[in-house]
C-alpha positions in Angstrom: -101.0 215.2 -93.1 -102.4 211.5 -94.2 -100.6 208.7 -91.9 -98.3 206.0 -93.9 -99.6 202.3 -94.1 -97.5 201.1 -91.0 -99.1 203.7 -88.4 -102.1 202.5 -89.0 -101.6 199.1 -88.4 -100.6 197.8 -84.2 -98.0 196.3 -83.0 -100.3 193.1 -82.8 -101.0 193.4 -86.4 -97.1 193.9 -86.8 -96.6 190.3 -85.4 -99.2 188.9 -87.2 -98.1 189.8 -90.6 -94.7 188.8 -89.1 -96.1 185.6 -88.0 -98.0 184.9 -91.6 -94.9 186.2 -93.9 -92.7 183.3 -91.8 -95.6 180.4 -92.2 -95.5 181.1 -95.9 -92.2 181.3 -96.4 -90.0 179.4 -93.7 -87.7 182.9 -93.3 -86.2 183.8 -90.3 -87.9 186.1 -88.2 -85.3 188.8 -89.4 -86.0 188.1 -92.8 -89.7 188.7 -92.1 -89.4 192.4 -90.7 -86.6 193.2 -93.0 -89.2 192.1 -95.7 -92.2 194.1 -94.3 -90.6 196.8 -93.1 -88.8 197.5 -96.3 -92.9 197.3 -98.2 -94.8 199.1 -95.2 -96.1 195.8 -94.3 -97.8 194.9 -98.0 -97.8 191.1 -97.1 -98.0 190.4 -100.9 -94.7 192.3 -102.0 -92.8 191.7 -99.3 -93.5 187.8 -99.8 -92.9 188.1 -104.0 -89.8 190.1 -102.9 -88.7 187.5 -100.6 -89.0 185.0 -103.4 -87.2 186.8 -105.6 -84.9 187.7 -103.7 -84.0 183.8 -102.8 -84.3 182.8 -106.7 -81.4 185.2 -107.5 -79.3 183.9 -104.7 -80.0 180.2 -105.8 -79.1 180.8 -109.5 -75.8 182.7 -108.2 -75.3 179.5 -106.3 -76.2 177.2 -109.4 -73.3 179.1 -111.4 -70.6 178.8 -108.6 -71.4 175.4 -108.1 -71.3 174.7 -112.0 -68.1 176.6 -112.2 -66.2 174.8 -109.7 -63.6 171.9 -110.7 -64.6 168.3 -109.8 -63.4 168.2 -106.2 -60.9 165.2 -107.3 -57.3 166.0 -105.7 -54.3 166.0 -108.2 -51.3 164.3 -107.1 -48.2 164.4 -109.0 -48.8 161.2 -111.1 -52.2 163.0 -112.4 -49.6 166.0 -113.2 -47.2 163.3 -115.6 -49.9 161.8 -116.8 -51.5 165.2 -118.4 -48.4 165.8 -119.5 -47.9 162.8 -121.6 -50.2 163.6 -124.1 -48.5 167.0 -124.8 -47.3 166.0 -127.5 -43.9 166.2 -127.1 -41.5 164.2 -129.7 -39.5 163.2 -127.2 -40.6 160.0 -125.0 -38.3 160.7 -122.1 -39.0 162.6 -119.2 -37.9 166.2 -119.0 -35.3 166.3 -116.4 -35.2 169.2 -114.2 -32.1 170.6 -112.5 -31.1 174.3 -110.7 -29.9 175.4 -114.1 -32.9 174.7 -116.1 -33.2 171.7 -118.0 -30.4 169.2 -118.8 -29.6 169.1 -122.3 
């Protein structure tokens, strides 16, 4: 039976490759054995996966970011003033009562 990549390699290569995935890529230490252990300590993949990986999550964050609303809060003037170019024929305010609208 032929051994796999990571029996082959010590626990001192281990934190090695550990210690080079983290200087080239400022990841967490977690990051770095999630990363290696997930490509049997291929330095290279695990790296380009890492990389990926981060460029996905920065576009998802580009998207929210871009889809969110200017941050601005709305009080109720900004409400009346949106609503003064509605349209409306009618230059009064609506006036509001329990019933519905007074007529």
């Amino acid at each position: 039976m032929e051994d796999t990549p990571t029996t082959n390699i010590s626990g001192d290569a281990h934190q090695e490759m550990i210690a080079a995935f983290l200087e080239i890529t400022s990841a967490t230490k977690e990051e770095a054995s999630f990363f290696l252990e997930l490509h049997k300590f291929d330095l290279d993949s695990a790296v380009s996966t890492f990389f990926e990986a981060a460029a996905a999550k920065k576009e998802t964050l580009v998207v929210y970011i871009g889809s969110l609303s200017t941050g601005r809060i709305q009080t109720f003037s900004d409400l009346n003033r949106q609503g003064d170019n509605t349209g409306s024929d009618s230059d009064k305010p609506q006036e509001y009562y329990t019933g519905g609208e007074k007529r």
